[in-house]
N, C-alpha and C positions, 0 to 999 in steps of 0.2 A: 600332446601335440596332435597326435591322431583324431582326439576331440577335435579339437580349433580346426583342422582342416576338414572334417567331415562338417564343422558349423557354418566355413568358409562356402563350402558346396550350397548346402543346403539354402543358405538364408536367398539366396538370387532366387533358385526355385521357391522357394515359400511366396519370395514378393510378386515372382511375374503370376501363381497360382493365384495369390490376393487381387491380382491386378485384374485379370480374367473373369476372376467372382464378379465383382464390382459394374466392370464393364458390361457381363452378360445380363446384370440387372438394368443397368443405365438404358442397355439394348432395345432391352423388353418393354421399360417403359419411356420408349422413345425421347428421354432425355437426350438434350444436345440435338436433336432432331431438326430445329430450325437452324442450329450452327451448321451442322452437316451441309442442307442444301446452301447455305450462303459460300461457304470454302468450297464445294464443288462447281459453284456458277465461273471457278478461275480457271475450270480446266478445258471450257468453251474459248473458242468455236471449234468446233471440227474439221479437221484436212480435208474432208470428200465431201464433197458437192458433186451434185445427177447435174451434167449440162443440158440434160432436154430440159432443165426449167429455168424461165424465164418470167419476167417480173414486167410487167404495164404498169405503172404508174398514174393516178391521178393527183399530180402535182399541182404546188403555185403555179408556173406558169400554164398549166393545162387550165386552169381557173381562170386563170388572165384572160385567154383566150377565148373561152366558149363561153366563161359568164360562171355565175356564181351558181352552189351547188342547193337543190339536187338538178342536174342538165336534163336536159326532155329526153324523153327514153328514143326519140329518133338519135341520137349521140350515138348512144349505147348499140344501137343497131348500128350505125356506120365502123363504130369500133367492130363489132364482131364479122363484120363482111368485109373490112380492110383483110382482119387475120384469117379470114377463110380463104382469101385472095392468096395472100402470105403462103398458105397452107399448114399452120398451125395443127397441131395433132389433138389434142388437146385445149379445151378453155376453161379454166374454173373461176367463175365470177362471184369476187368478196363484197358485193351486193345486194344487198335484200329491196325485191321487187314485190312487198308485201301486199300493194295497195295497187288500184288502177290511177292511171292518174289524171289529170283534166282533161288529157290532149289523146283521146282517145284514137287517134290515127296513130300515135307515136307509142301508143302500144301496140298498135297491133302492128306497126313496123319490126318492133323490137321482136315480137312474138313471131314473124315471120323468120327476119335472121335467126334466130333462135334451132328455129326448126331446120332452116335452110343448112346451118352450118351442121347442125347433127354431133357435134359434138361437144357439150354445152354444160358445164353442171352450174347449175344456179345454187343462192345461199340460203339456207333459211336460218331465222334465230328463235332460239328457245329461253324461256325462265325455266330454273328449274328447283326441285324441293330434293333432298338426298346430303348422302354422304358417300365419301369413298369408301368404297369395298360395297357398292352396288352401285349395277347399274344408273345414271341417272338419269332419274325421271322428269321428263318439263309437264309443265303445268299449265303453258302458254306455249304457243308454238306459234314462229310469223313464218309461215307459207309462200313460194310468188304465188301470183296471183294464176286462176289454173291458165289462161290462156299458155301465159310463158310456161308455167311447168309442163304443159302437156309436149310443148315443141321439145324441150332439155332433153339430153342423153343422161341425167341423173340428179338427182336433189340430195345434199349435202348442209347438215348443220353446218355454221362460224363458228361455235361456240368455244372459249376457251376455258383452260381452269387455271386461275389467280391461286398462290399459296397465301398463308397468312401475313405476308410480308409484301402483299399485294406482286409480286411478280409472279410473271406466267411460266412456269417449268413445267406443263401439259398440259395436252389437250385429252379428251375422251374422243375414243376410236367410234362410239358408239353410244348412243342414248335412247332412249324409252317414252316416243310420242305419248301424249294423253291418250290417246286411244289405244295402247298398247303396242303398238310397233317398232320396231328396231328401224333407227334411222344413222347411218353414215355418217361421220364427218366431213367436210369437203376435201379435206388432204386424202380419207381411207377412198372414196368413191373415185375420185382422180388415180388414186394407187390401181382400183380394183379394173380401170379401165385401162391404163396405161401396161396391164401386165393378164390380161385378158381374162381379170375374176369378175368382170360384171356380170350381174347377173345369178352369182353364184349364192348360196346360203349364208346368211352369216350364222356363227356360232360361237354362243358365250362361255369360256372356259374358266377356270378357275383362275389362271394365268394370263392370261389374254384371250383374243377375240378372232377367230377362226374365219376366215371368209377364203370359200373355194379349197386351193391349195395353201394359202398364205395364209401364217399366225403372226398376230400383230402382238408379241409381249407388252402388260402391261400390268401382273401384279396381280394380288389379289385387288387392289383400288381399284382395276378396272380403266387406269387414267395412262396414258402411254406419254411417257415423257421423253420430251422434243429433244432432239440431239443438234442443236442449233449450231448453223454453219453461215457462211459470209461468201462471200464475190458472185451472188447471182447477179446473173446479164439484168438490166434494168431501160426501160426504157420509157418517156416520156408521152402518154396518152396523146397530147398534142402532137408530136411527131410523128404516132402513128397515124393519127385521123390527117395528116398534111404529106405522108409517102416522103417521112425525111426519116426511116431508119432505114438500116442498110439492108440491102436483098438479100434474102436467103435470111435473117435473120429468126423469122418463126419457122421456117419450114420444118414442120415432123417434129418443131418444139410442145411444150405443154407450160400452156400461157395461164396464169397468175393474175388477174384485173383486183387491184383494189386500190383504196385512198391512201396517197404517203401525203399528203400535204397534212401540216401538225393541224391546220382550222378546223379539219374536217371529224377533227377528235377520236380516230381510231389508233392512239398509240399506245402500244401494252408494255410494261415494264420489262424487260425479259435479262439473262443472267451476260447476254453482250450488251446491255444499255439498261440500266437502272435509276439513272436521272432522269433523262427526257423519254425512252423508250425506242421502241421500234413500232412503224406502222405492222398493222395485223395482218397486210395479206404476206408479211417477211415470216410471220410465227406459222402461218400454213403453208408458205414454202420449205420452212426448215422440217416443218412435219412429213410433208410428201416428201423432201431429202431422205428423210431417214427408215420412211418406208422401201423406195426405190431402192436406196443403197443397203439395206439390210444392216445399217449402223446402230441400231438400237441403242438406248442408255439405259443398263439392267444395275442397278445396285450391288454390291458385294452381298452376300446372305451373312448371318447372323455366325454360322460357323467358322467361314475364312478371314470374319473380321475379328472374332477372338483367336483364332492361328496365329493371327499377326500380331495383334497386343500379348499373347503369352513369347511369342519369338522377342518382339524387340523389348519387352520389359526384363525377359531373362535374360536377353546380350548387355543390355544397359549394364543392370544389376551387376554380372560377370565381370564387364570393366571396370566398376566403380569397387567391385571388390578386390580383382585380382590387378588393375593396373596401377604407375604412378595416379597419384592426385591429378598432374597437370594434363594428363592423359583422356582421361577418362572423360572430362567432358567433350572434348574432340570428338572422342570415340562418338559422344550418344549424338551431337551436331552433324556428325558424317553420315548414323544410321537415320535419323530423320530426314537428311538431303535423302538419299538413296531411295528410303521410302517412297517420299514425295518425288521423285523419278521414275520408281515402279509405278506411281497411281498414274501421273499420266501419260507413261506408253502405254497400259493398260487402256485407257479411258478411249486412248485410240482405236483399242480393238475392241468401243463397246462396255466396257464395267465399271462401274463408277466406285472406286473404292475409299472405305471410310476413311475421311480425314480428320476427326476426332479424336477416336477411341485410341487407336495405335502411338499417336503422335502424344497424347495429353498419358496411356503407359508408360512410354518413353522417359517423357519428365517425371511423372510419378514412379516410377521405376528410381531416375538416379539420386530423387531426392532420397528414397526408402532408403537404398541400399547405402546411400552414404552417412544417413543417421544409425543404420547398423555400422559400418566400419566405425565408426564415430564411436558409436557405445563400444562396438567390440574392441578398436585398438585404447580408446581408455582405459576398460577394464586388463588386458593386456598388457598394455604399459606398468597399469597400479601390481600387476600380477610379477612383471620380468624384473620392475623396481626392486618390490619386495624380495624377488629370490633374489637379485643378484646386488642388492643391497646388505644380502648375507656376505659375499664376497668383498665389493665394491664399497666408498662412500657413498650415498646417496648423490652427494653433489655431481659425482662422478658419472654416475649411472644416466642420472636428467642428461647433464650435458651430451655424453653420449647417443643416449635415445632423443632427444634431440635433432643431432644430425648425426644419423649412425654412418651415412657413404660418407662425410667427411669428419670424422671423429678425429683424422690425422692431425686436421687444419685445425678445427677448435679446440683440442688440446696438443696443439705444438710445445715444443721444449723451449722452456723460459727461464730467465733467470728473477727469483726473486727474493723475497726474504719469508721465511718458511720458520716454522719452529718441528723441529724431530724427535720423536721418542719411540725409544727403544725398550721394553719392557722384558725382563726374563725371570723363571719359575728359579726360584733355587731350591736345590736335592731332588729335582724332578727324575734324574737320569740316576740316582743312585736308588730311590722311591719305587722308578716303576722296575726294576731287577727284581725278577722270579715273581712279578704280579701277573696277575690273567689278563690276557691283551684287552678285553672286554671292561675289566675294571676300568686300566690304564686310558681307554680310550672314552670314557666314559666321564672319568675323573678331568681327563685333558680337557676335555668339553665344559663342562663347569667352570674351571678356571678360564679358559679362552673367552668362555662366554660375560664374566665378571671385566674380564679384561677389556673385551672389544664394546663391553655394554655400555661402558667410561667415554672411550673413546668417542662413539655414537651420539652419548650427551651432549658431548659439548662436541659438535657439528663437526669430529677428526674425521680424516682419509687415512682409514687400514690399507698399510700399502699391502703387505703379506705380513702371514705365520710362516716361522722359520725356527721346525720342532716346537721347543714349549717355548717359543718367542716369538712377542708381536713385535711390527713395526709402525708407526702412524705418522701423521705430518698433517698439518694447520698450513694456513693459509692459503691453499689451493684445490680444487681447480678455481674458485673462488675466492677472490683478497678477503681478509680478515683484518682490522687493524691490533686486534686483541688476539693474536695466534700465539703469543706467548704466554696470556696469560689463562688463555682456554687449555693448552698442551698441560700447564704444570698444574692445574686444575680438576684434569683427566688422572693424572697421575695420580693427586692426592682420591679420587673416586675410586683410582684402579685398587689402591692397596685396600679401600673400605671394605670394596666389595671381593676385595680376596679374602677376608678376613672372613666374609659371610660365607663365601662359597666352602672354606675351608670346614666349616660345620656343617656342610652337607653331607648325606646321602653316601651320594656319590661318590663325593673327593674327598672323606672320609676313608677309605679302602686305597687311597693312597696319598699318603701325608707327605707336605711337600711343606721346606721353612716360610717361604712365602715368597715375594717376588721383588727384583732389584728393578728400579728404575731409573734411565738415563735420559735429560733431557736438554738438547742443544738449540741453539737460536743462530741464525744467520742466513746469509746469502745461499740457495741450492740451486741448482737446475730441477724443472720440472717440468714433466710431460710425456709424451707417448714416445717406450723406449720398444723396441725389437724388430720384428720384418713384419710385411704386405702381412701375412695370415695370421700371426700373433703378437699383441699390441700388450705391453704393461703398462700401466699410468705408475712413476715413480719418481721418488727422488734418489740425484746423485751428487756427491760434492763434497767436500771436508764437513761440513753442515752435521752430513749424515755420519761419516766415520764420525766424527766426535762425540755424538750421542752413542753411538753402539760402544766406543772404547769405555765411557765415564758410564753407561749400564753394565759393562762387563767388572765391576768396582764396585757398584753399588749391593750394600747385600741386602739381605731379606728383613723387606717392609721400608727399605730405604729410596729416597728420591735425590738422587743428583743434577744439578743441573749447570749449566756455562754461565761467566762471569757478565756475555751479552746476555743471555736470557735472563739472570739475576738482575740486569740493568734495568730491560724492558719489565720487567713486575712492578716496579713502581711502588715498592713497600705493602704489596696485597698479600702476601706468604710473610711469617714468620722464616727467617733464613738461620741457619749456621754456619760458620767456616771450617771447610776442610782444609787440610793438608793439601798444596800444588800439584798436579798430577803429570807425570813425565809419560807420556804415551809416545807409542809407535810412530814415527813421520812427523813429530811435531819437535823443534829443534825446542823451544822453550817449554813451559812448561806449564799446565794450563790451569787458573786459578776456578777452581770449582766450589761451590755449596750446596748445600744438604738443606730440602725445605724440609721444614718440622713441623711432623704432623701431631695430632694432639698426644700431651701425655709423653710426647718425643722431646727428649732436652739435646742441645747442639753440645759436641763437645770441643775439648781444649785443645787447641792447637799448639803446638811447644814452637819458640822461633824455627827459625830453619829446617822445618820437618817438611818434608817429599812424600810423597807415596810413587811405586813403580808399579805405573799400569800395562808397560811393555807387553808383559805376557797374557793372553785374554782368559776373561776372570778372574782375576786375580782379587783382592780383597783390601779393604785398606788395613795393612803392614807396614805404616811409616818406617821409613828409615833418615838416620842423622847423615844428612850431608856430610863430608870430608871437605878439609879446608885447604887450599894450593896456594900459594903466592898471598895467602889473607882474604881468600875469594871464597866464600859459602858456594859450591858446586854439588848436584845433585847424582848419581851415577845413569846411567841411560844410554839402554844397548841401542837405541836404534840415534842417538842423537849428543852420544858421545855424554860431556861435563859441560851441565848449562845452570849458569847462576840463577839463584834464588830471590825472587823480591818477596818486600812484607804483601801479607794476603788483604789487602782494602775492607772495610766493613761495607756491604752491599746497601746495608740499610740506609746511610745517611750517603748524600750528594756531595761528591767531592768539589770543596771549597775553591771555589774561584781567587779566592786570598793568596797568596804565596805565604805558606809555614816562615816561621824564623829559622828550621832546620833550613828548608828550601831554598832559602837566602843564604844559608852559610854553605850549601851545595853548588 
């Protein structure tokens, strides 16, 4: 048992340590890796939104309006001098002004507001050639044109980076002009202004990207992923250029200009809209958000995420080993919720933790552990059967294991019809006087084991040993319809194999004449007899006393059995008639036969001969009836003077005819 419970321990920890192995591989080679980002896109949008930022719009109706796009850059200059009016803090325009364009006045309008407002970051776009985990590098780069850059308070790429799923879950803080230059994105140069690092160095770390006092985490990829959030103020490019937002609305805000109309074709897939998208100047606001608010979205590292798959695969395991069945998946559905409750309060404060690895332990955990309980309580079972199959019938033992908390119920006390046999050792107790307890117990074993090995065969229930006497019964816990003729079949196997054992070894060193057998057929009560904490599976009933009286009769090598069990055989035993047996508590007197086993001849019966089984074991001693009033009566201390009828021959079917005696009767 000590074994089984240190295996008990063990096997949870061996699975969550398998579990862990596996994972730290799967880790490494970023298996499950496009799963991850897809389950993390659910733990968007983020609570905290920066209210200085605010969102211009170039909408349908803004198109309705001023005419179809691209609008003359005198537009764009009335927008930027409306919000210098406003008093806007801040403009970052998701425009690229790469080209002059026909209406060369309408540049250099633009070019003036530009300067005039002084606070201006214009866009530029890049192609580029790389991979994450460097810098990357554009190969092409669209510029504004220098009039306008020279006026801007800073130049900032658009650029986004698309996963392989085509959604945008980062942008790069930073990329690598053809010329060699480190240039901005336009969310980092807005941040770098708004929080007084313009100007300042940038710097490329192994981790993210250093500018001034502010570290922009971003990985070794170099790629800072957007921690995208919802309710920025929005407002209608047309309303601005017609003084129909509301005052005070830009002041000391930091204004956001791009296309939300879908014509205009700037909509990026992102993990709050992956059907239709979000326009692009929403993915550079959710970037300067997360700058601002220092909300970052940093990954769980490769070590807290195997912490959690070795934790929940061991608790899984734990339950699935130590609790009920019905239990235990609760258990592992409540650690998964709970989980997935930790990742996203966590996610709140910033970490984006693996929803893969821990969750798919979890399952893999309670499948393992339940195919060990599985192998473990079958071998178990086959284990408790076999010993306590030593004791128990097997039938008895199943049912039980089973349902062991309701063993009461499934073997309740029943009345049925049952066959009983009572087996006893004769000269056993005069045999083992002055032998070595070692022999004696030695020898006993032999013989019990000849005995109980009978009973086994033919599918009995050993109720107990009782000294050098067994007890058994057919028909239950299982109906049998052949219990009668399995019992007295047993019996002819018991005396074989005493015959064997008695030239053993063993039971040689103590010689015993051989063993009486009694075997009764009838109605018994059966089922679970004693208290809450010890339970016997037994029979009780005259059933049973009349097999132990007609065994206590029976001598050595002999099989007695009841007039109903001689019924139910059906002519399958050769029988003989005994003499009627007057036993204890029975006012009549009970017609019994002797099956005959081979080389066994039945013997003669004299009319009116008795046997007095009163006293226990006693032997058959016929005695002659005494005659009273012309009445054959038999003598019988517990049952007084009870007449004697003729003994029937078992073998043939009594005749539905009525005799000519019967007639004159």
């Amino acid at each position: 048992m000590r074994f089984l419970r240190r295996h008990r321990i063990a096997a949870p920890i061996l699975i969550a340590v398998l579990l862990t192995g596996l994972s730290w591989a799967g880790l490494s080679g970023d298996v499950f890796f496009g799963t991850q980002l897809r389950l993390s896109d659910a733990l968007y949008p983020s609570n905290v939104t920066d209210t200085r930022i605010v969102v211009v719009g170039i909408d349908d109706r803004s198109l309705a309006a001023v005419g179809r796009w691209p609008w003359p850059r005198d537009v764009h200059a009335s927008i930027l001098d409306r919000l210098t009016e406003e008093g806007a803090a801040l403009v970052g325009y998701d425009v690229t002004f790469a080209e002059p364009s026909e209406d060369l006045e309408a540049d250099r309008a633009l070019a003036e507001a530009v300067a005039s407002a002084g606070n201006v970051i214009l866009a530029a776009n890049a192609s580029f050639e790389g991979r994450p985990g460097d810098i990357l590098t554009a190969t092409e780069l669209a510029l504004p044109i220098p009039e306008l850059a020279a006026g801007a308070a800073a130049v900032g790429h658009s650029n986004v980076f698309p996963d392989p799923d085509g959604v945008v879950r980062a942008v790069p803080p930073v990329i690598e002009t053809p010329s060699g230059e480190l240039l901005g994105s336009l969310s980092l140069e807005l941040m770098a202004l708004a929080s007084g690092e313009a100007g300042e160095p940038v710097t490329i770390r192994p981790d993210g990207v250093q500018i001034g006092g502010r570290l922009v985490p971003t990985g070794p990829v170099h790629l800072m992923d957007v921690n995208f959030a919802e309710g920025y103020e929005t407002y209608s490019a047309i309303d601005l250029l017609e003084g129909l937002t509301p005052p005070g609305a830009f002041e000391g805000r930091i204004v956001l200009i791009g296309a939300t109309a879908i014509g205009l074709g700037d909509q990026k897939l992102t993990p709050l809209d992956k059907a239709d998208g979000q326009p692009g100047v929403f993915v550079h606001a959710s970037a300067l958000n997360t700058m601002l608010t220092g909300r970052y979205v940093i990954p769980e590292g490769t070590g807290p995420t195997l912490a959690w798959v070795f934790l929940l695969g061991l608790l899984v395991a734990l339950a699935v080993t130590y609790l009920r069945p019905w239990l235990s998946p609760v258990v592992t559905v409540a650690l998964l919720v709970a989980y997935g409750w930790v990742g996203f309060t966590r996610f709140d404060g910033g970490t984006v933790m693996n929803l893969v690895y821990p969750p798919l332990a979890a399952v893999l955990g309670f499948v393992s552990a339940l195919a060990v309980r599985y192998v473990t309580e079958f071998r178990e079972r086959q284990r408790v059967t076999a010993t306590f199959g030593r004791y128990l019938a097997r039938d008895v033992v199943e049912e039980v294991l089973a349902a062991p908390e309701g063993a009461v119920a499934t073997l309740k006390g029943a009345a049925r019809p049952l066959a009983v046999l009572f087996a006893d050792l004769r000269g056993f107790t005069a045999a083992s006087e002055g032998a070595d307890p070692e022999d004696v117990v030695a020898a006993l074993n032999q013989y019990l084991d000849a005995m109980c090995r009978a009973v086994v065969e033919e599918r009995g229930t050993i109720d107990k040993f009782m000294g050098d006497c067994v007890m058994a019964f057919w028909g239950a816990p299982r109906p049998d319809p052949e219990y009668a003729v399995r019992a007295v079949r047993a019996a002819v196997r018991m005396q074989d194999y005493l015959d064997e054992a008695m030239a053993s070894a063993d039971a040689a060193k103590l010689r015993v004449k051989g063993c009486g057998v009694g075997v009764s057929a009838g109605d018994a009560v059966v089922g679970n007899i004693g208290s809450a904490v010890r339970l016997d599976y037994t029979v009780i009933g005259d059933t049973v006393n009349t097999a132990s009286r007609i065994c206590g009769v029976a001598d050595a090598g002999q099989i007695v059995i009841t007039e109903e069990c001689a019924r139910l055989l059906e002519d399958r035993f050769p029988l003989g008639p005994l003499p009627p047996l007057v036993v204890k508590g029975k006012a009549l007197p009970l017609r019994v036969f002797e099956v005959l086993r081979k080389g066994r001849v039945g013997r003669t019966v004299v009319a009116g001969e008795v046997l007095d089984a009163t006293e226990e074991k006693g032997h058959f001693e016929p005695r002659i009836p005494v005659e009273e009033d012309g009445v054959v009566r038999a003598p019988s201390k517990a049952a007084g003077y009870a007449p004697v009828e003729p003994v029937p021959d078992p073998s043939r079917e009594p005749s539905r005819e009525p005799s000519s005696s019967e007639d004159r009767r």
